[in-house]
C-alpha positions as a Python dict, from the first residue, in 0.01 Angstrom:
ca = {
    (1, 'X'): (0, 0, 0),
    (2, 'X'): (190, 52, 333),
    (3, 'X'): (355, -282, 334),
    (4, 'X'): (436, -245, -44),
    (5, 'X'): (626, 41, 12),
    (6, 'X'): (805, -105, 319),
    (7, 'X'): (922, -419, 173),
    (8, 'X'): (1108, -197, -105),
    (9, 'X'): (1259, -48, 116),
    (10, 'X'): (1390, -312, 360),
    (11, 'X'): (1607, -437, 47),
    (12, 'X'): (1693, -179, -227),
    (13, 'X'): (1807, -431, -445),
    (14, 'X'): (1469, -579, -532),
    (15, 'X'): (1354, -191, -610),
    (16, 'X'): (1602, -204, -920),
    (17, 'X'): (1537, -591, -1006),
    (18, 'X'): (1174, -524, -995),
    (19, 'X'): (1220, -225, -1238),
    (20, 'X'): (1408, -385, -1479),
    (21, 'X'): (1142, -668, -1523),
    (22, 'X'): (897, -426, -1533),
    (23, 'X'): (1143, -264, -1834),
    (24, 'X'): (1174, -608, -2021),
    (25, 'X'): (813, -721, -2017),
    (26, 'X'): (738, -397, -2161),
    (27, 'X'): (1015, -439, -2436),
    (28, 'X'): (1034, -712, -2670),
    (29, 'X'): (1406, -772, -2533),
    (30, 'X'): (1683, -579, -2445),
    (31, 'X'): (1891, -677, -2738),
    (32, 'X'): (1628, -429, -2924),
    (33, 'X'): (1712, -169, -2616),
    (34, 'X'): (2074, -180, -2622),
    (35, 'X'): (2087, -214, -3039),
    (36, 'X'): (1888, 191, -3045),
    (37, 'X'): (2078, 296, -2761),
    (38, 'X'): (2351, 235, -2937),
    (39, 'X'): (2198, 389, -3218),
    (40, 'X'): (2155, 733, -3075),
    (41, 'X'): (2497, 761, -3004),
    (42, 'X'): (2641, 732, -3340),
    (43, 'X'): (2596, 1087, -3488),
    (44, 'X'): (2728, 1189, -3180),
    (45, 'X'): (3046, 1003, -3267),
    (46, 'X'): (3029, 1165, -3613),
    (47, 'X'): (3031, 1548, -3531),
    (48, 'X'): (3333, 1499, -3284),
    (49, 'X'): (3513, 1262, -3502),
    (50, 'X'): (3795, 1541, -3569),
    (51, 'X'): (3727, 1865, -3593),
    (52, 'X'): (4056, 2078, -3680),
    (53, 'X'): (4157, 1867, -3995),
    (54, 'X'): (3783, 1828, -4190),
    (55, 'X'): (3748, 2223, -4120),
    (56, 'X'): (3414, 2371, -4207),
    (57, 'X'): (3221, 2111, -4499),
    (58, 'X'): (2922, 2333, -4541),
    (59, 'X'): (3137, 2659, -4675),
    (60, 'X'): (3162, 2560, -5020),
    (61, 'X'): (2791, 2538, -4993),
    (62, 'X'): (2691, 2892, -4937),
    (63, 'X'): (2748, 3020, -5328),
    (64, 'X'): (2495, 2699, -5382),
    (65, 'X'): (2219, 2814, -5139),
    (66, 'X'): (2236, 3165, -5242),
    (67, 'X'): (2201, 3112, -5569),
    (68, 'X'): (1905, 2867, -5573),
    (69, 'X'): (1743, 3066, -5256),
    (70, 'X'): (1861, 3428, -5300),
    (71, 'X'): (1694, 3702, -5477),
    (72, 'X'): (1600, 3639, -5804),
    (73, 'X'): (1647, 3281, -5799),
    (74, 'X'): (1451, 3044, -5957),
    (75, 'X'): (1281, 2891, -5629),
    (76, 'X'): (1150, 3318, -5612),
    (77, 'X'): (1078, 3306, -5919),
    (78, 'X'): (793, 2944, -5847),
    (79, 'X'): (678, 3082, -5525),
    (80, 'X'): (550, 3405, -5724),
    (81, 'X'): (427, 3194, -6021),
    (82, 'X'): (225, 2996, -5745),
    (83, 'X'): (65, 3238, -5557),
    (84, 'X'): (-43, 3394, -5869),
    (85, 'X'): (-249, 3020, -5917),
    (86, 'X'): (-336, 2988, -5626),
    (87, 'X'): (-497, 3382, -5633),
    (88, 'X'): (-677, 3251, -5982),
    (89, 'X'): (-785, 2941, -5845),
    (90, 'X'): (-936, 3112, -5496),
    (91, 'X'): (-1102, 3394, -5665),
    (92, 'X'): (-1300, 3145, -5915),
    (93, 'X'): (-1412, 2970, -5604),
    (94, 'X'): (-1518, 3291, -5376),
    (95, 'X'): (-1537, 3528, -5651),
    (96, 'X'): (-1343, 3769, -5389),
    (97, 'X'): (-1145, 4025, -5566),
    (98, 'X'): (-901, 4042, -5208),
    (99, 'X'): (-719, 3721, -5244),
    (100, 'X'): (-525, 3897, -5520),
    (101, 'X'): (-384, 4110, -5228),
    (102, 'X'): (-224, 3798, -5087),
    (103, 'X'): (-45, 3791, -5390),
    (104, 'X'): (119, 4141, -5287),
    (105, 'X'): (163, 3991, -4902),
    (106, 'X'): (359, 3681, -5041),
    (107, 'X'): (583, 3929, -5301),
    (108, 'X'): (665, 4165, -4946),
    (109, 'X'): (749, 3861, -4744),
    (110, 'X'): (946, 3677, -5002),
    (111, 'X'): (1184, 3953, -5074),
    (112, 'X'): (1238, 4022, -4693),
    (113, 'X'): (1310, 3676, -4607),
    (114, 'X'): (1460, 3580, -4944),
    (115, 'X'): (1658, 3895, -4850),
    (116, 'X'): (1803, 3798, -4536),
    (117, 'X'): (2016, 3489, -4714),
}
């Protein structure tokens, strides 16, 4: 162990060749490294590509998302609908008269966060 560490040091140069064969045998090549590194940087490219002329491109959006995820929407409208089958469909198999409260819990939390968009 002693001379290992030792030899690495005498020549630093041998520290970084030895750690980039160590990198390649565990890689199939580094084409494959260098093609996803690459990768990864593209949608950074794409949110700085140039701000002050595309302006905000989610703000005609927000009539869309409050309409299909506000109150009274439709997507309120299946989450009751749902809960109420899933009550039936728990109660036949426990014959527990409380899992209808969870219908009550869902109707609470739905309007509060349904409320907040």
């Amino acid at each position: 162990m002693n001379g290992k560490v030792t030899s690495c040091l005498k020549n630093p140069f041998t520290v970084g060749a030895v750690a980039i064969r160590k990198l390649l045998k565990q890689q199939k090549s580094l084409f494959t490294l260098t093609f996803f590194g690459l990768l990864m940087l593209f949608p950074a490219m794409q949110v700085y590509a140039d701000p002050p002329t595309t302006g905000d491109l989610f703000s005609g959006g927000k009539d869309v998302v409050k309409s299909t995820f506000g109150k009274g929407s439709t997507v309120v409208w299946i989450l009751y609908v749902l809960e109420i089958l899933a009550a039936i469909f728990a109660y036949v198999k426990t014959k527990n008269l409380a899992v209808f409260g969870g219908i009550a819990a869902v109707i609470v939390f739905v309007n509060v966060v349904f409320g907040l968009i």
